[in-house]
MIPA-613328 format. One record per atom (N, C-alpha, C): x, y, z; atom name; chain; residue number from 1. Coordinates in pm, whole numbers. Example, Ala and Ser with C-alpha at 12.3 -4.5 7.8 and 13.67 -1.06 7.14 Angstrom:
BEGIN
<<1319 -569 780> N A 1>
<<1230 -450 780> CA A 1>
<<1320 -330 780> C A 1>
<<1285 -225 708> N A 2>
<<1367 -106 714> CA A 2>
<<1290 3 787> C A 2>
***
This chain:
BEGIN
<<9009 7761 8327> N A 1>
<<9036 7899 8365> CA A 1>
<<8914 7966 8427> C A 1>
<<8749 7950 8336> N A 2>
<<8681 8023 8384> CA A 2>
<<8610 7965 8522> C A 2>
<<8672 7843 8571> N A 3>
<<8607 7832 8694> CA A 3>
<<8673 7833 8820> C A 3>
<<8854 7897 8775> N A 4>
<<8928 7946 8883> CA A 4>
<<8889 8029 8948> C A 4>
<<8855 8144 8799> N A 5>
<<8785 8267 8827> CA A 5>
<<8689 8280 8910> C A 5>
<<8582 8177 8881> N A 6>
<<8434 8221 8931> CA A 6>
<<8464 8174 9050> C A 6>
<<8532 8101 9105> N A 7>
<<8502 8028 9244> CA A 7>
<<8577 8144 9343> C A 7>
<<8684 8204 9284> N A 8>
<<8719 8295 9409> CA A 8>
<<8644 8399 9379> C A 8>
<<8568 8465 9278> N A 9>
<<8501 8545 9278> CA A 9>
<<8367 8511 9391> C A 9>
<<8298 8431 9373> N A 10>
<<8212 8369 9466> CA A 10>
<<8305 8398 9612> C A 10>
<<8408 8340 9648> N A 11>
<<8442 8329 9795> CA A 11>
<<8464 8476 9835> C A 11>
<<8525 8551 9755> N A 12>
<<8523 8706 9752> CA A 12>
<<8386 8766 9805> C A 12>
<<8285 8739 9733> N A 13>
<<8121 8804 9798> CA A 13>
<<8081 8714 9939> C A 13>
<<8125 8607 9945> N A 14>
<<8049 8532 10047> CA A 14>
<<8127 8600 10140> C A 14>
<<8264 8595 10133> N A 15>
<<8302 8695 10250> CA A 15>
<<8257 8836 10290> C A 15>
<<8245 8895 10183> N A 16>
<<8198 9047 10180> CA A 16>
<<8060 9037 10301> C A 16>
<<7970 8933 10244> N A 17>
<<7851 8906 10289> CA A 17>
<<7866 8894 10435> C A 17>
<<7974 8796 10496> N A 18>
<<7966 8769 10622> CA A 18>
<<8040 8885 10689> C A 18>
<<8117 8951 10668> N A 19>
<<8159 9038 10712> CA A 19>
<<8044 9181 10737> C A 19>
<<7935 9207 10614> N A 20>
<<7868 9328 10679> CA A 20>
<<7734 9227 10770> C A 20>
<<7698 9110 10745> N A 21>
<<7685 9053 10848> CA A 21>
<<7655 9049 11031> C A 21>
<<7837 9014 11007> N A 22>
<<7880 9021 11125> CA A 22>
<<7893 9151 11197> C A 22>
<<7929 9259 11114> N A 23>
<<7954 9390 11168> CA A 23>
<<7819 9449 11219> C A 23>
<<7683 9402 11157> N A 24>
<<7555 9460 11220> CA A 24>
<<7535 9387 11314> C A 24>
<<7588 9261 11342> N A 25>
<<7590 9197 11527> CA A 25>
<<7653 9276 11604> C A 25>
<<7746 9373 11533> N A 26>
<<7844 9392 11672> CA A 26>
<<7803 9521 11724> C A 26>
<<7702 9603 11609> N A 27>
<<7682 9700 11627> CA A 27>
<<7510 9702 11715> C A 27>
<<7453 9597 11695> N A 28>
<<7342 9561 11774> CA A 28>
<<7345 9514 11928> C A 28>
<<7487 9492 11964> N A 29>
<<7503 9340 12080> CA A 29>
<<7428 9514 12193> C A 29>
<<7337 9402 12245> N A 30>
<<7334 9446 12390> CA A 30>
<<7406 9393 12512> C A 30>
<<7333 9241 12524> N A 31>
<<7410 9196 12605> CA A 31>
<<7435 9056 12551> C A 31>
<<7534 9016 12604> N A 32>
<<7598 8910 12507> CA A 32>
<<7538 8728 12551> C A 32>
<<7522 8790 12694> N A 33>
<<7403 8619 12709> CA A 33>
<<7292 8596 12622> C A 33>
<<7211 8740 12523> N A 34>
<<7139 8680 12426> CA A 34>
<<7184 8694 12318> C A 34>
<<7292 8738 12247> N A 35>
<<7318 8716 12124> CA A 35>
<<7437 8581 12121> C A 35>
<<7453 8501 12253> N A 36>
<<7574 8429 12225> CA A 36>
<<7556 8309 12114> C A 36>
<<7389 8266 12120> N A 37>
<<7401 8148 12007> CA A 37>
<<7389 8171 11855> C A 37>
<<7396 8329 11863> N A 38>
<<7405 8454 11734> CA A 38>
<<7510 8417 11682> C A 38>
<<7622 8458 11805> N A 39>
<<7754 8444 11782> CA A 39>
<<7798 8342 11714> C A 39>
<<7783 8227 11809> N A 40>
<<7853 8097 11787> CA A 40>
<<7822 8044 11580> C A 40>
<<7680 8090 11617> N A 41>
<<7625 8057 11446> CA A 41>
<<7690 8155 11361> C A 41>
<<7760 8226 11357> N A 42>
<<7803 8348 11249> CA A 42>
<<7954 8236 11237> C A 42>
<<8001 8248 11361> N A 43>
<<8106 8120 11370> CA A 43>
<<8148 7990 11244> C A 43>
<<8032 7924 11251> N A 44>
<<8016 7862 11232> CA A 44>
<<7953 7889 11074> C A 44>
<<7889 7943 11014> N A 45>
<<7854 7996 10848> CA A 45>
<<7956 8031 10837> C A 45>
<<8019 8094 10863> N A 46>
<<8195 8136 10821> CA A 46>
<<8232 8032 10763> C A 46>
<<8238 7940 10858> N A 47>
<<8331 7795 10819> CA A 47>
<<8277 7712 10722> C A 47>
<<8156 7734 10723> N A 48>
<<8034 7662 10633> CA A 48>
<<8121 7698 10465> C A 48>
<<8093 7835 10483> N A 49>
<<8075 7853 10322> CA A 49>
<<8266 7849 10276> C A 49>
<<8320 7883 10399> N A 50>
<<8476 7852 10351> CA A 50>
<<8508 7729 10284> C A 50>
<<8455 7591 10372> N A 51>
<<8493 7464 10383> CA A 51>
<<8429 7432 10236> C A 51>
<<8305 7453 10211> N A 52>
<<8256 7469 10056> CA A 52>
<<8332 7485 10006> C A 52>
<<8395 7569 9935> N A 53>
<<8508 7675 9867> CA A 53>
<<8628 7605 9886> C A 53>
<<8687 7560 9992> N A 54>
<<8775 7524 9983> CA A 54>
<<8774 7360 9904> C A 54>
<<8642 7296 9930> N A 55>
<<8624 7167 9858> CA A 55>
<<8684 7125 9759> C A 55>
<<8596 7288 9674> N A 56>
<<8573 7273 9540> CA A 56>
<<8726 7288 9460> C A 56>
<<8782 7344 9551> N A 57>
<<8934 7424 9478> CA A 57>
<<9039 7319 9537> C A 57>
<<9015 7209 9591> N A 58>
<<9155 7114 9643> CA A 58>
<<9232 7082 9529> C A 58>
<<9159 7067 9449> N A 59>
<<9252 7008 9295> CA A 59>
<<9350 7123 9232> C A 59>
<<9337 7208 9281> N A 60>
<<9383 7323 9163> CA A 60>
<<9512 7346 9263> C A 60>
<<9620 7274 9215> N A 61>
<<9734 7315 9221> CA A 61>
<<9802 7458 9268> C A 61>
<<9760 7573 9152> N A 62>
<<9768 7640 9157> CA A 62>
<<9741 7776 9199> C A 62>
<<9637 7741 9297> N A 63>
<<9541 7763 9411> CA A 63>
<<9649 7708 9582> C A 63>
<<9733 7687 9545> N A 64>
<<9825 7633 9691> CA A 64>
<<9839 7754 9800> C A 64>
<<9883 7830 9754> N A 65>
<<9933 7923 9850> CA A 65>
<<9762 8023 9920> C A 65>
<<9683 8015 9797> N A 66>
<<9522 8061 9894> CA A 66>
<<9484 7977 9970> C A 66>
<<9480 7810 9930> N A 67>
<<9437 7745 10035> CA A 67>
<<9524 7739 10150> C A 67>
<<9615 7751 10137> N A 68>
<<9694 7749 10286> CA A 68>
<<9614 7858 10379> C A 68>
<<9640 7980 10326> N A 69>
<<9644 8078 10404> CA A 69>
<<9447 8088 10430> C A 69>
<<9362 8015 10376> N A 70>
<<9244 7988 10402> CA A 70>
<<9209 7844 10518> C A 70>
<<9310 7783 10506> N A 71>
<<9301 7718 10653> CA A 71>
<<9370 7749 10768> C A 71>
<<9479 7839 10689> N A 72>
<<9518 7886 10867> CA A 72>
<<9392 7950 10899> C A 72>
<<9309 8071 10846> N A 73>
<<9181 8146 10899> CA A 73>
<<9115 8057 10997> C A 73>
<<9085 7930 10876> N A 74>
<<8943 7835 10924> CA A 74>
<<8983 7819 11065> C A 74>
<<9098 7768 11110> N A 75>
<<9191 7716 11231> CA A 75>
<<9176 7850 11334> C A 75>
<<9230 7927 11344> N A 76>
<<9193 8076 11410> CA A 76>
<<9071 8089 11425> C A 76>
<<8970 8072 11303> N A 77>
<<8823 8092 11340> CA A 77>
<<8796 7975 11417> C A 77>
<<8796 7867 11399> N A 78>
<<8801 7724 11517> CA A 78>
<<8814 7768 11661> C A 78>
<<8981 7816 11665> N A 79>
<<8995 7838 11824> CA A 79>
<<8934 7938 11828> C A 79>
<<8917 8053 11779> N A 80>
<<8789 8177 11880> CA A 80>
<<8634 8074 11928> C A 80>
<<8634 7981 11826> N A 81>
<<8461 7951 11855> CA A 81>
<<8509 7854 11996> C A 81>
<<8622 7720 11990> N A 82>
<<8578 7679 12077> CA A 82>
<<8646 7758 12253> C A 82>
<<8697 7859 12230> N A 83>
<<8760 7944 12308> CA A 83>
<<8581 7996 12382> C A 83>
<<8509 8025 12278> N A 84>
<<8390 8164 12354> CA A 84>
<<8292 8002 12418> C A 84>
<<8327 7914 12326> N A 85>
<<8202 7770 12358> CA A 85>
<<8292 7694 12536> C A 85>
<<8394 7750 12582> N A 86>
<<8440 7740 12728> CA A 86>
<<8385 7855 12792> C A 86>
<<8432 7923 12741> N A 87>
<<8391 8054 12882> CA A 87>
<<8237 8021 12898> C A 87>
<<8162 8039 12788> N A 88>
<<8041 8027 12795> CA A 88>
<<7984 7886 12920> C A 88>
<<8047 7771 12864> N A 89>
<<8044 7668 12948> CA A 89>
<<8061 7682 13160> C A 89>
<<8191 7694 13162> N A 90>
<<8275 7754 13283> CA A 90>
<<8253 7913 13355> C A 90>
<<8212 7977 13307> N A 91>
<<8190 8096 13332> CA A 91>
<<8074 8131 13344> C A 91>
<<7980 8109 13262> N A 92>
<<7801 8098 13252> CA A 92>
<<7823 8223 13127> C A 92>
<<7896 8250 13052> N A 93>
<<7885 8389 12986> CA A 93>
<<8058 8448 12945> C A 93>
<<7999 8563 12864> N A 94>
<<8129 8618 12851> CA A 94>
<<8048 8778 12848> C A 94>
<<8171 8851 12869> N A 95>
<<8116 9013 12885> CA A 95>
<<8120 9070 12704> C A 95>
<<8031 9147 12706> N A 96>
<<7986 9195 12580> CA A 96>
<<8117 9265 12476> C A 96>
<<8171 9331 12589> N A 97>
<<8309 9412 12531> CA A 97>
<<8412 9256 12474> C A 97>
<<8429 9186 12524> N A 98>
<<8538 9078 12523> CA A 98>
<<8465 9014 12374> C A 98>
<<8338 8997 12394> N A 99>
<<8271 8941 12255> CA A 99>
<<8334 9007 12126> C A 99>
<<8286 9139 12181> N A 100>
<<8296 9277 12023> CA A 100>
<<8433 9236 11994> C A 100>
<<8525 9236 12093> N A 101>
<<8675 9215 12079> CA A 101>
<<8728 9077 11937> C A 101>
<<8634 8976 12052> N A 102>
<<8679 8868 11955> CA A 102>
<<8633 8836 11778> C A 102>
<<8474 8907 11777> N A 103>
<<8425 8941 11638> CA A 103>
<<8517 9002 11570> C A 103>
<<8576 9155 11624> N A 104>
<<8634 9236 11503> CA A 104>
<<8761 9173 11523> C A 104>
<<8817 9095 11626> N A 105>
<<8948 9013 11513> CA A 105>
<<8941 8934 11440> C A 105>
<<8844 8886 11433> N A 106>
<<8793 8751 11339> CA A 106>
<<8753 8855 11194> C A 106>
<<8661 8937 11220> N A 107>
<<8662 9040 11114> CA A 107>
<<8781 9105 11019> C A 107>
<<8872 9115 11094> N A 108>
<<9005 9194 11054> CA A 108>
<<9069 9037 10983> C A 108>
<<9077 8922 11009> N A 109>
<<9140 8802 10934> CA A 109>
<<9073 8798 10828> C A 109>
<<8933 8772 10829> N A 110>
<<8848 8774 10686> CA A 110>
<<8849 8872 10568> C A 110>
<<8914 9055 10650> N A 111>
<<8920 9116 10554> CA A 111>
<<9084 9097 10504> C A 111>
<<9138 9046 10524> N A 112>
<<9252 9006 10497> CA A 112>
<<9264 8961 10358> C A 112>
<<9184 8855 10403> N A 113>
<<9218 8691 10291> CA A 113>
<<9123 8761 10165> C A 113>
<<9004 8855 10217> N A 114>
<<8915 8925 10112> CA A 114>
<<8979 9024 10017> C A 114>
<<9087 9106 10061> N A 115>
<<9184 9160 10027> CA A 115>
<<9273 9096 9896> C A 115>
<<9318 9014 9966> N A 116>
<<9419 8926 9903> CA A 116>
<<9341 8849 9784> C A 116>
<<9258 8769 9814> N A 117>
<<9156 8749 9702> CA A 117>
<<9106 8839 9570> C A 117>
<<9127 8966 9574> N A 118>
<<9069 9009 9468> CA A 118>
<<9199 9094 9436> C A 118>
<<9339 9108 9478> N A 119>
<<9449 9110 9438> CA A 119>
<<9492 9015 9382> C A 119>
<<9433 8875 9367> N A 120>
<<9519 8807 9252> CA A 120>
<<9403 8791 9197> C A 120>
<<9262 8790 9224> N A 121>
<<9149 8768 9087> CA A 121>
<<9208 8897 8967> C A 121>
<<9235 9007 9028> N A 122>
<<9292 9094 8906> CA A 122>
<<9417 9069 8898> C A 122>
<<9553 9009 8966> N A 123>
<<9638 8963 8901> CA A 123>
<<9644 8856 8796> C A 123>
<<9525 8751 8792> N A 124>
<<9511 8675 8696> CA A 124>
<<9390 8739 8612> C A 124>
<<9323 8837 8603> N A 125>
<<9292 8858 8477> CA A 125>
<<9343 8944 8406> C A 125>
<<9506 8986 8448> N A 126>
<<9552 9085 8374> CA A 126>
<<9658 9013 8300> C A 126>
<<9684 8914 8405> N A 127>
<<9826 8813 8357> CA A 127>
<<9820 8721 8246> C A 127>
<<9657 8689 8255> N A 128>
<<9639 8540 8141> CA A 128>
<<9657 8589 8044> C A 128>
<<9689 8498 7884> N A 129>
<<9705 8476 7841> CA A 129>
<<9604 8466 7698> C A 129>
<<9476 8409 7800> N A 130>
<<9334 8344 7725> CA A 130>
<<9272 8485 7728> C A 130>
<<9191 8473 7648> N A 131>
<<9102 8661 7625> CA A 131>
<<8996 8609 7773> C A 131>
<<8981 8673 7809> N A 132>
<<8836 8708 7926> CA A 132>
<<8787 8859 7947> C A 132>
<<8719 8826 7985> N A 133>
<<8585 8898 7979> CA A 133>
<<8476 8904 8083> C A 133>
<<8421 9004 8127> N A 134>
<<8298 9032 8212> CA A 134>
<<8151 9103 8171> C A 134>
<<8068 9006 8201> N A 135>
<<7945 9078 8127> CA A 135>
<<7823 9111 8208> C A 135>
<<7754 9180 8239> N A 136>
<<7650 9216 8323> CA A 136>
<<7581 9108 8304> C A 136>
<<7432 9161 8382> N A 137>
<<7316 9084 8376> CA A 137>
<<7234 9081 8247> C A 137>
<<7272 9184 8199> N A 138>
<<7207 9239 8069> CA A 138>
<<7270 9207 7967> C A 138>
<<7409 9148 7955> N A 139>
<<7501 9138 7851> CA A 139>
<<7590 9224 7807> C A 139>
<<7605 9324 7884> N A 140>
<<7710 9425 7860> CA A 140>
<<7853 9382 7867> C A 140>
<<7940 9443 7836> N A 141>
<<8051 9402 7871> CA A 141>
<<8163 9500 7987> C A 141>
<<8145 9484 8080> N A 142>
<<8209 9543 8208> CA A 142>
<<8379 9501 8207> C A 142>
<<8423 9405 8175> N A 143>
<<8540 9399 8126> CA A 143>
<<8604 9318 8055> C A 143>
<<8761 9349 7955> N A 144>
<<8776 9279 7913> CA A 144>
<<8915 9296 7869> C A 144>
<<9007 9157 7905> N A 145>
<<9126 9178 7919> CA A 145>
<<9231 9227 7827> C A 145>
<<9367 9204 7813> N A 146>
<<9479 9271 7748> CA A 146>
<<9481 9186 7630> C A 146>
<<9458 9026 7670> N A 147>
<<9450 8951 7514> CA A 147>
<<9347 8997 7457> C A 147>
<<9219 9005 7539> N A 148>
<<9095 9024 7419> CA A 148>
<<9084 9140 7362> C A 148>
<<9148 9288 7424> N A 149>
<<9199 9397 7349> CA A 149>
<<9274 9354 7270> C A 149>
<<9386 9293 7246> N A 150>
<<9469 9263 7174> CA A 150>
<<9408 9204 7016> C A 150>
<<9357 9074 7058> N A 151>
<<9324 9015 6924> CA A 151>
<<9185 9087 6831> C A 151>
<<9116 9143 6912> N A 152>
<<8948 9240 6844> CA A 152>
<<9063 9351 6787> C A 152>
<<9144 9460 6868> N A 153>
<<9149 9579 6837> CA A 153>
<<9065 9650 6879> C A 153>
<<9045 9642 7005> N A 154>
<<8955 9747 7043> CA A 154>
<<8917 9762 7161> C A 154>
<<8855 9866 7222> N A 155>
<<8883 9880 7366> CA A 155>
<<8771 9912 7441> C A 155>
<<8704 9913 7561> N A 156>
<<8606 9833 7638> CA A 156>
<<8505 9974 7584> C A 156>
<<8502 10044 7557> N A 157>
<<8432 10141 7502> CA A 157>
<<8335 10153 7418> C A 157>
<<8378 10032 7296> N A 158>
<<8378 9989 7190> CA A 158>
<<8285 9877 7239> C A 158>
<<8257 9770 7346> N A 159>
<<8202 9654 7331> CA A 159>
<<8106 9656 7468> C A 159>
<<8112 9777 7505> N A 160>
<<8079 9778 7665> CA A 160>
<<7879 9777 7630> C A 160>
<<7806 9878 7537> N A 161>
<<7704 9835 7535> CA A 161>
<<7625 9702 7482> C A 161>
<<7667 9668 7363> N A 162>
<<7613 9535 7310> CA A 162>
<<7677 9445 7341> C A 162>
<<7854 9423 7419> N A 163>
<<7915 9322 7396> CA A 163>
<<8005 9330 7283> C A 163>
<<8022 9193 7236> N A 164>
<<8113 9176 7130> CA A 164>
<<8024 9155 7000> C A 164>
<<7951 9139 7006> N A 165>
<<7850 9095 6899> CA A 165>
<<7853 9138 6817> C A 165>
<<7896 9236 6790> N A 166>
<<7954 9325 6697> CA A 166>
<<8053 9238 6584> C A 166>
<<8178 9165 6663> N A 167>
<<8272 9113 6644> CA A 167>
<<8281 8985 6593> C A 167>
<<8089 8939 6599> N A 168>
<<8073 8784 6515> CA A 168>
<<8005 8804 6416> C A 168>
<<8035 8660 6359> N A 169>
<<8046 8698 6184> CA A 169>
<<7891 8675 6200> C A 169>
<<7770 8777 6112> N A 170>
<<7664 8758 6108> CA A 170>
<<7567 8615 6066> C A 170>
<<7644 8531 5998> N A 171>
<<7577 8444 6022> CA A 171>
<<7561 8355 6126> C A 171>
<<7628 8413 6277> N A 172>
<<7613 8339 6366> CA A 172>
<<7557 8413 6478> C A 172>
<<7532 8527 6441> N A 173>
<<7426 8637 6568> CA A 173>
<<7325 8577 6638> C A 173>
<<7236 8478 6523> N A 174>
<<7092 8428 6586> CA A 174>
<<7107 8424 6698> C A 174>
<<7194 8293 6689> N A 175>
<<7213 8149 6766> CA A 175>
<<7255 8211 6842> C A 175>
<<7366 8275 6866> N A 176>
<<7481 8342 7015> CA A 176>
<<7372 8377 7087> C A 176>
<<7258 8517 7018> N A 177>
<<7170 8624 7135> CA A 177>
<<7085 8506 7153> C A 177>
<<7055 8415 7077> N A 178>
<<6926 8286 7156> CA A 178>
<<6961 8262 7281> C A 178>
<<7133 8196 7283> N A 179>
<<7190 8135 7397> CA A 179>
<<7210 8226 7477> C A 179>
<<7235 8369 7485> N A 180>
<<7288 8467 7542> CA A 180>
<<7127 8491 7648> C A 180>
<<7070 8505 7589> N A 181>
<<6930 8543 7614> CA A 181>
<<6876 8448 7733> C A 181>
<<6900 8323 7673> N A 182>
<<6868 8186 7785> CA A 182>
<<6927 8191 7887> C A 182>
<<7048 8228 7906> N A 183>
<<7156 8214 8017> CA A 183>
<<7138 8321 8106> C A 183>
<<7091 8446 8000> N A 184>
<<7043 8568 8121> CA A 184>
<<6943 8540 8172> C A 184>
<<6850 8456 8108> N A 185>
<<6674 8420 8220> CA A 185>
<<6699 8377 8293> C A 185>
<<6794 8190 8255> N A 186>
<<6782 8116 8341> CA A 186>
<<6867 8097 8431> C A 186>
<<7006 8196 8469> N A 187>
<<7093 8203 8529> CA A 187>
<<7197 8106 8521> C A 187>
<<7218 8032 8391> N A 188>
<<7238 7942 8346> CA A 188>
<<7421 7966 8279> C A 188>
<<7441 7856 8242> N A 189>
<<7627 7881 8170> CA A 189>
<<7581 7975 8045> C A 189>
<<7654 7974 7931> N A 190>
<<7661 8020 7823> CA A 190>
<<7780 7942 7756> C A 190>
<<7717 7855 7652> N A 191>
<<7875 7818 7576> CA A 191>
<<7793 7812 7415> C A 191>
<<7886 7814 7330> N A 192>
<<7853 7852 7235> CA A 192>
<<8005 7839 7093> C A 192>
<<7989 7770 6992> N A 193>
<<8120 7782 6905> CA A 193>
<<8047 7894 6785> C A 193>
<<8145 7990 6792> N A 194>
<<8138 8091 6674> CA A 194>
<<8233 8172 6617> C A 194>
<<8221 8214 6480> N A 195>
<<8345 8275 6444> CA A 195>
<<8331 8418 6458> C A 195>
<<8445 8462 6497> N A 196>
<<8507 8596 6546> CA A 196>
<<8554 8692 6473> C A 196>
<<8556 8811 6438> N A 197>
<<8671 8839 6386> CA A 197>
<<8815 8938 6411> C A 197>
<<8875 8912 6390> N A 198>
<<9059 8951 6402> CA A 198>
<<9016 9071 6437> C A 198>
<<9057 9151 6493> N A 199>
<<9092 9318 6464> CA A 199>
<<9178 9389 6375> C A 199>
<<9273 9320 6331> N A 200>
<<9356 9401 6248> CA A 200>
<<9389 9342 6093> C A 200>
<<9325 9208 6129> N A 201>
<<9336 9127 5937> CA A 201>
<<9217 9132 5893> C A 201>
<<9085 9131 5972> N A 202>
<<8965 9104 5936> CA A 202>
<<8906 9016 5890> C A 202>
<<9017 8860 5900> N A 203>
<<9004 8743 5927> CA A 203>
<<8912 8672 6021> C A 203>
<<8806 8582 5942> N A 204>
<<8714 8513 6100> CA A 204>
<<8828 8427 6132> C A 204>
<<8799 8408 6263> N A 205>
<<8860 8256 6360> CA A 205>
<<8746 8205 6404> C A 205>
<<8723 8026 6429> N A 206>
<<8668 7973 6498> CA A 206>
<<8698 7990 6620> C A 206>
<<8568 7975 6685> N A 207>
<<8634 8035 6881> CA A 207>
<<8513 7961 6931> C A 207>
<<8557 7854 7041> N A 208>
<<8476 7849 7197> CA A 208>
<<8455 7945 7280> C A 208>
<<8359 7987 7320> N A 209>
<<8338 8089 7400> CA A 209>
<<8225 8037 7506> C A 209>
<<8288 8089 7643> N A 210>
<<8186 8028 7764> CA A 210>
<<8180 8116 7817> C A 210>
<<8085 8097 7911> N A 211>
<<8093 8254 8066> CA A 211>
<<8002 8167 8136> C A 211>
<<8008 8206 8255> N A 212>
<<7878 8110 8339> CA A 212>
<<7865 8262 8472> C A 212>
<<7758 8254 8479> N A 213>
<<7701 8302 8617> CA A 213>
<<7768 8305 8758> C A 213>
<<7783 8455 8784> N A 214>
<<7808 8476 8944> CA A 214>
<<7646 8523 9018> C A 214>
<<7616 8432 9132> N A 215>
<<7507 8428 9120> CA A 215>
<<7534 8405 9271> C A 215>
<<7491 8550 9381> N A 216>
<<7506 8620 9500> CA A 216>
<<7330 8615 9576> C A 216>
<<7379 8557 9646> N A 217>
<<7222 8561 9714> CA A 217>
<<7090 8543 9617> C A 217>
<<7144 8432 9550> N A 218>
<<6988 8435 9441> CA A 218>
<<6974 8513 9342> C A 218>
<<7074 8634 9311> N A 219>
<<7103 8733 9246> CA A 219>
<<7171 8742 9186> C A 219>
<<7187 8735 8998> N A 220>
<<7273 8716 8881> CA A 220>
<<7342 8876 8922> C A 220>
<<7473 8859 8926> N A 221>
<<7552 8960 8941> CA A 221>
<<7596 9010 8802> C A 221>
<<7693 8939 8720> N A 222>
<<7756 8924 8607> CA A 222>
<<7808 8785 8531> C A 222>
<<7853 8785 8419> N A 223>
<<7925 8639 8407> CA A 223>
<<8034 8647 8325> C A 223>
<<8082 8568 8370> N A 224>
<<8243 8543 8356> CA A 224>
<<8287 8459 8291> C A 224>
<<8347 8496 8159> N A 225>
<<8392 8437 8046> CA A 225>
<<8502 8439 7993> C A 225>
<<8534 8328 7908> N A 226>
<<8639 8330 7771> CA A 226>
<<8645 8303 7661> C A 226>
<<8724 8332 7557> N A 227>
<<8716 8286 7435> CA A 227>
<<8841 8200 7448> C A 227>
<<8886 8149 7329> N A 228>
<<8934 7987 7305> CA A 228>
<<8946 7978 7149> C A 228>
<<9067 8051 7108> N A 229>
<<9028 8023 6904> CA A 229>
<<9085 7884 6907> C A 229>
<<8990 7813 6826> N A 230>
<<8972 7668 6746> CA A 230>
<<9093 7672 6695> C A 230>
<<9059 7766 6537> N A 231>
<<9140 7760 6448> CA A 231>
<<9232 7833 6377> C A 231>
***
């Protein structure tokens, strides 16, 4: 689950990224005989970090209907590049206006699929099943879903400065903030088995709990987790 999450979360920023990107080319172009090998390369990182992304996610079944609609893009982004890599050829050039043209449609497809992407990252973290969770850089808790309200009893208000930590049984605090601590230095996963407790019996449960790093230009964003009761 948590690496459905993270991977379209990742393709979500990389797009974001290429898109303000691309939009400060279009707003810079003077003339387009010197920004054309600008061009062609923005082209081309597009496809870079898509084709990545799409690698990683071939297995996931359930991922069908994004990857489709992420290779029709790639395909569209294809023919604009080798469309501008003729004129350029045959023509000696293309006019600056016709450039801007072809960027912001390529722009307008990417915000598309960017769109659509974070309409089902929150359709699946509202839909699952499994508790998840979002935690800053610091360990806060930025969100956390309808199961994990459900089984704590309690609501993001409640866990948003320390986390859940609150919610484990003290003889297992050390160990969690050790690992918690490590994962925030080293930008690292977080996994960890500890017991929890219920919200409304005050029963511990054994629980797996993971989150791993969204990690944007070298830059720990948040991390993205779940719990998992054992027992």
């Amino acid at each position: 689950m948590i690496y459905k999450q993270l991977t379209i979360a990742q393709l979500s920023a990389a797009l974001g990224w290429s898109i303000i990107f691309l939009y400060g080319l279009v707003k810079c172009v003077k003339d387009f005989k010197e920004v054309k090998e600008s061009i062609l390369y923005c082209f081309t990182y597009i496809k870079t970090v898509w084709l990545w992304t799409v690698k990683k996610m071939m297995w996931r079944k359930q991922f069908s209907e994004l990857l489709v609609g992420q290779k029709i893009l790639l395909e569209k982004i294809s023919i604009e590049q080798e469309s501008i890599k003729k004129e350029l050829a045959y023509n000696g050039g293309s006019s600056t206006k016709d450039a801007v043209r072809r960027i912001e449609n390529t722009l307008a497809l990417v915000q598309d699929v960017l769109t659509e992407n974070k309409a089902l990252r929150k359709a699946q973290e509202l839909c699952s099943a499994q508790m998840v969770f979002r935690m800053d850089e610091q360990g806060a808790c930025i969100f956390i879903s309808d199961a994990f309200l459900k089984f704590f009893a309690c609501q993001l208000s409640e866990v948003r400065e320390f986390g859940y930590e609150n919610l484990v049984h003290e003889e297992d605090l050390l160990e969690m903030r050790s690992k918690w601590n490590k994962a925030i230095s080293t930008k690292t996963a977080f996994k960890d088995e500890q017991r929890i407790r219920h919200g409304n019996s005050g029963k511990y449960y054994t629980a797996f709990v993971q989150a791993h790093p969204v990690i944007i230009a070298d830059q720990l964003k948040y991390f993205y987790g779940t719990i998992e009761i054992v027992n």
